[in-house]
DRENLUMGU-452926 format. One record per residue (C-alpha): residue number from 1; x, y, z. Coordinates in nm, 3 decimals, always signed. Layout:
N
SITE pos      c1      c2      c3
SITE NUM       X       Y       Z
...
END
This chain:
227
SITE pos      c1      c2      c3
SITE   1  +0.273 -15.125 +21.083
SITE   2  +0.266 -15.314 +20.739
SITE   3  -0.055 -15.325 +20.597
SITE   4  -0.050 -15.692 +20.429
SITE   5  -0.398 -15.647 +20.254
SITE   6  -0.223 -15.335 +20.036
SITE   7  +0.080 -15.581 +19.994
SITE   8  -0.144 -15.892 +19.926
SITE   9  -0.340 -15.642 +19.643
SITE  10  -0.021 -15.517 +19.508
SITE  11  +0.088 -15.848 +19.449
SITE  12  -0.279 -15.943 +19.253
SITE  13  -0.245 -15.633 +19.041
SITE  14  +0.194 -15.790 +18.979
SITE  15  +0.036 -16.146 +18.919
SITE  16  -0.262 -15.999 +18.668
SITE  17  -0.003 -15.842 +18.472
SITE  18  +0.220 -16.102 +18.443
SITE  19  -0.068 -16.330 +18.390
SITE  20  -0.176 -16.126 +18.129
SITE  21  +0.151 -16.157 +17.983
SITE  22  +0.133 -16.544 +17.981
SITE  23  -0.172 -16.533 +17.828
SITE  24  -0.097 -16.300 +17.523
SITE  25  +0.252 -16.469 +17.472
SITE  26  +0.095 -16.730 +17.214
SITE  27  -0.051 -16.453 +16.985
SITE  28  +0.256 -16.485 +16.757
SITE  29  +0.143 -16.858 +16.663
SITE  30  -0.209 -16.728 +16.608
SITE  31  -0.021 -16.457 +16.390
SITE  32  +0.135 -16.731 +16.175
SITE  33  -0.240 -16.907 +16.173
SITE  34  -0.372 -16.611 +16.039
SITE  35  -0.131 -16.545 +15.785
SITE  36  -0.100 -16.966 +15.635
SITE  37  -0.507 -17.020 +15.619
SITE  38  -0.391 -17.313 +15.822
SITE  39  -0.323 -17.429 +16.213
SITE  40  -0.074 -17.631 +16.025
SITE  41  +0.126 -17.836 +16.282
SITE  42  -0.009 -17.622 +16.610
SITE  43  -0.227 -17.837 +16.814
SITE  44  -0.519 -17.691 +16.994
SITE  45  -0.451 -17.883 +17.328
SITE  46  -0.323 -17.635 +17.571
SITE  47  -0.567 -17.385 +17.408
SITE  48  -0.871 -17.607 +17.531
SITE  49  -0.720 -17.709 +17.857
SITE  50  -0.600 -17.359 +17.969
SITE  51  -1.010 -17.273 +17.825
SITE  52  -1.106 -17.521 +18.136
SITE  53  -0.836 -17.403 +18.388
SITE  54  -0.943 -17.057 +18.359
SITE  55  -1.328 -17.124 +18.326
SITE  56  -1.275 -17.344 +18.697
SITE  57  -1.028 -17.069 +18.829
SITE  58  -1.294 -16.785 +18.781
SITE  59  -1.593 -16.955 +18.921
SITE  60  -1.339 -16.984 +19.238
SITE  61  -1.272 -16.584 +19.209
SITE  62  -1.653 -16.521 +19.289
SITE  63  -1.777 -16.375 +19.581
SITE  64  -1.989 -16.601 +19.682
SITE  65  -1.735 -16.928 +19.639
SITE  66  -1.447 -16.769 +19.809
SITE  67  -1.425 -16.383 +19.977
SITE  68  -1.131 -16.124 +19.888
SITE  69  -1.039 -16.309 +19.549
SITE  70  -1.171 -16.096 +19.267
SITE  71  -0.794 -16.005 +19.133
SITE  72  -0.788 -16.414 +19.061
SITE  73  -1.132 -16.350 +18.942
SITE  74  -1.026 -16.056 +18.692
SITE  75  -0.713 -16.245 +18.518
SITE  76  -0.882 -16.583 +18.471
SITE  77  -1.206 -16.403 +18.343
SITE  78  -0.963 -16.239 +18.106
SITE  79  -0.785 -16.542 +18.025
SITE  80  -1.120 -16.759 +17.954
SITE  81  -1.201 -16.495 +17.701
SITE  82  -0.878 -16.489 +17.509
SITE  83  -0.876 -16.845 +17.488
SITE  84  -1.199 -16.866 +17.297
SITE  85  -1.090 -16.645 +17.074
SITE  86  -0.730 -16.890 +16.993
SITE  87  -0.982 -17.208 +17.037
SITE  88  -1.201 -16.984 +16.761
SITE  89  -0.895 -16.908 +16.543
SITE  90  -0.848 -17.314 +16.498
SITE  91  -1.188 -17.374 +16.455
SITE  92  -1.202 -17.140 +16.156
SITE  93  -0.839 -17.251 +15.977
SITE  94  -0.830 -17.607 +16.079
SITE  95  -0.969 -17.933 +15.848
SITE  96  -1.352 -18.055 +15.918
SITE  97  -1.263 -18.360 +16.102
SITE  98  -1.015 -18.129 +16.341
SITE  99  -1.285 -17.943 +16.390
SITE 100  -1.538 -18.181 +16.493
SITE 101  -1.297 -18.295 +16.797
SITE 102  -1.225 -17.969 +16.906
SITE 103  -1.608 -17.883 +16.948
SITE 104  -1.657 -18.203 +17.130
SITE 105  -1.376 -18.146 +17.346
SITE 106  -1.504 -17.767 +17.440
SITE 107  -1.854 -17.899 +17.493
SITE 108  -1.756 -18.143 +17.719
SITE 109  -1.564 -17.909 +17.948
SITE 110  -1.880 -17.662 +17.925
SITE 111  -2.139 -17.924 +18.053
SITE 112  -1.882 -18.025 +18.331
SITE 113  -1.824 -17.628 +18.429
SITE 114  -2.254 -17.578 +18.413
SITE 115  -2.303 -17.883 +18.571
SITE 116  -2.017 -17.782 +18.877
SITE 117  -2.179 -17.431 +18.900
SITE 118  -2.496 -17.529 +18.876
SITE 119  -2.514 -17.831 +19.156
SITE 120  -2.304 -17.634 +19.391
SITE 121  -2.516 -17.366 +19.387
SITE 122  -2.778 -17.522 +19.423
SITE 123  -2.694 -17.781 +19.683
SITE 124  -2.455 -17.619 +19.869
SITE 125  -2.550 -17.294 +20.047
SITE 126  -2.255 -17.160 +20.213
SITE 127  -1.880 -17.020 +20.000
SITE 128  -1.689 -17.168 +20.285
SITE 129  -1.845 -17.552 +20.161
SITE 130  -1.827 -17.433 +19.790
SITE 131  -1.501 -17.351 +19.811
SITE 132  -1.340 -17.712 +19.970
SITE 133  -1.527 -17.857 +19.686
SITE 134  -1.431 -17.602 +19.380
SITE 135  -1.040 -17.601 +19.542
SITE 136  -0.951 -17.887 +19.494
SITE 137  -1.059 -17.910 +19.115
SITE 138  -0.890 -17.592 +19.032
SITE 139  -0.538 -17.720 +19.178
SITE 140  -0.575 -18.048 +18.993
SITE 141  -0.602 -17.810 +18.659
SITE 142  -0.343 -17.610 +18.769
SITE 143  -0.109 -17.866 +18.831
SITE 144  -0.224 -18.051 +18.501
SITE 145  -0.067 -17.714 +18.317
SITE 146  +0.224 -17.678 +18.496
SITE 147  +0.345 -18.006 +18.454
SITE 148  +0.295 -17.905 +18.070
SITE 149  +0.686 -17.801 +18.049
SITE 150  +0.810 -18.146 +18.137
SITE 151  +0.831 -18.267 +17.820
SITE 152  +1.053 -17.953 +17.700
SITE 153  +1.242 -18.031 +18.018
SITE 154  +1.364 -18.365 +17.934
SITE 155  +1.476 -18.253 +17.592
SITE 156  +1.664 -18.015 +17.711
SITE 157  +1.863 -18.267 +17.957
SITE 158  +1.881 -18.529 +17.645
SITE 159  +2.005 -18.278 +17.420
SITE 160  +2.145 -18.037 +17.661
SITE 161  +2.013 -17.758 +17.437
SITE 162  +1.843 -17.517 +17.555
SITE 163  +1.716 -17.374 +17.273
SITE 164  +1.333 -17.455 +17.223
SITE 165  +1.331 -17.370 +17.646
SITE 166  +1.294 -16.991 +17.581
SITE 167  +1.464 -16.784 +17.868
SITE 168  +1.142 -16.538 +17.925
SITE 169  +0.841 -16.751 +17.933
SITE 170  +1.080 -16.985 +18.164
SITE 171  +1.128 -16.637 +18.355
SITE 172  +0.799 -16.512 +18.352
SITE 173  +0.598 -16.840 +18.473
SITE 174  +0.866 -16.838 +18.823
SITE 175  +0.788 -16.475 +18.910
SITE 176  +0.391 -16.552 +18.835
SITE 177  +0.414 -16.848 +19.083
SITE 178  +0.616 -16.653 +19.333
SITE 179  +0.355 -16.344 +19.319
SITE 180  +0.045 -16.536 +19.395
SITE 181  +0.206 -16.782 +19.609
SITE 182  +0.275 -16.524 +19.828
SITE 183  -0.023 -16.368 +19.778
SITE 184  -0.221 -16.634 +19.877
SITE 185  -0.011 -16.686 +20.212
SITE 186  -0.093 -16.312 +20.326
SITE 187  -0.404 -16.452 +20.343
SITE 188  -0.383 -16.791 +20.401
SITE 189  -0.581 -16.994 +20.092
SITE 190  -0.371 -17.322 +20.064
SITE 191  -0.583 -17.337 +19.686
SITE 192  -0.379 -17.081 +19.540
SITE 193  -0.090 -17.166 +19.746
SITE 194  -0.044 -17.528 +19.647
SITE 195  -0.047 -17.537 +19.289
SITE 196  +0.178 -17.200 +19.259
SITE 197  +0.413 -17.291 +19.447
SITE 198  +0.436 -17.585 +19.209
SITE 199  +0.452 -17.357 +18.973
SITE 200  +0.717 -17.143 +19.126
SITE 201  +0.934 -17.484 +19.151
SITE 202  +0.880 -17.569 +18.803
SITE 203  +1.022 -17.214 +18.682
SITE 204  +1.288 -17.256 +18.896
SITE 205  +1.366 -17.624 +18.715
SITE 206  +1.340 -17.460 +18.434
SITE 207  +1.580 -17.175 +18.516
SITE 208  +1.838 -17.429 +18.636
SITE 209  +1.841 -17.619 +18.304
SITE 210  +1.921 -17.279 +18.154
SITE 211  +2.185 -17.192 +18.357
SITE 212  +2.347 -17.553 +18.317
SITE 213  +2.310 -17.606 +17.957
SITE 214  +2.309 -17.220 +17.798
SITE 215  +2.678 -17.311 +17.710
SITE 216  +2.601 -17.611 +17.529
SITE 217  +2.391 -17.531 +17.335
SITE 218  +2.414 -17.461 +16.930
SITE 219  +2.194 -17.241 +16.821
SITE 220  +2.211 -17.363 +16.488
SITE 221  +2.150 -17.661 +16.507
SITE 222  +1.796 -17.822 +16.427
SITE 223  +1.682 -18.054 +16.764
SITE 224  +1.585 -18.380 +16.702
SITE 225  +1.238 -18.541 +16.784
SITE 226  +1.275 -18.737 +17.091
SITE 227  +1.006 -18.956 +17.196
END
């Protein structure tokens, strides 16, 4: 007989590492931070919105918001840390007035993450309620980053280059989507389900593009700006 709660944890541990792999994959831009003084053209946006996604995602890992989730506990927890540290990197090597937003920005999404915790636990005394309110947030997030590659999508159909679409990350963020997708439908949570699958379609879009426009694309050639 299959045991689907060894499959279902096999496929956490598979999503935490490839999660973990997402996560670390903008160190090289932090690297280049470092090294110029300066953020210099880098923006700190999906920094501070990943910050939020992850911050929502591991209140939803918790025990007592929803049982048998501590592997999506353990990777956002992970991933909320490492994002302070990037969000800290452009505090530190970005101008005084980029600075100022950026703190407003992160202390807004800290009073709405106390304020969530704090009122649901509080006024809501079972995980089963906690978690049709908390669900919903965390796919709106989710979906919120996923969509992030849309705009790298429709350059590569204008200039059917693919060439700022890189092959791996486009790779990587389909099998993470497949991994807890399935996950989640072991064990049926239609929260996790929803937005990864959305996620699983979106690296499949992605690996489309590749396929039709590897060919035609120069790799020498500078992209142009399209608005």
């Amino acid at each position: 007989m299959v045991n689907t709660g060894a499959i279902r944890t096999a496929l956490g541990v598979v999503g935490n590492i490839i999660s973990f792999g997402l996560f670390m994959s903008p160190v090289p831009t932090f690297v280049s931070i470092w090294k110029a003084k300066s953020v210099q053209d880098f923006k700190p946006d999906p920094y501070i919105a990943t910050l939020l996604n992850c911050a929502v995602w591991s209140f939803y890992g918790m025990p007592y918001v929803s049982e048998d989730n501590i592997l999506v506990l353990t990777i956002n927890a992970f991933g909320l840390c490492l994002e302070l540290f990037y969000i800290l990197m452009f505090l530190i090597y970005s101008t005084r007035e980029q600075r100022k937003k950026i703190m407003l920005v992160v202390l807004g999404e800290i009073i709405f993450v106390a304020l969530l915790v704090t009122l649901l636990m509080t006024l809501v005394h079972t995980p089963k309620k906690r978690k049709l309110i908390v669900g919903p947030i965390c796919i709106v997030f989710n979906i919120i980053m996923y969509a992030s590659p849309l705009t790298v999508m429709r350059l590569v159909i204008q200039t059917k280059s693919v060439k700022y679409m890189p092959f791996l990350l486009s790779f990587t963020n389909f099998a993470n989507g497949i991994a807890w997708t399935v996950y989640a439908i072991l064990k049926w949570d239609p929260f996790v389900v929803i937005p990864n699958s959305l996620g699983t379609l979106s690296g499949l879009l992605q690996l489309s593009l590749y396929a039709i426009y590897y060919r035609t694309t120069n790799w020498n050639e500078e992209t142009p700006n399209i608005v």
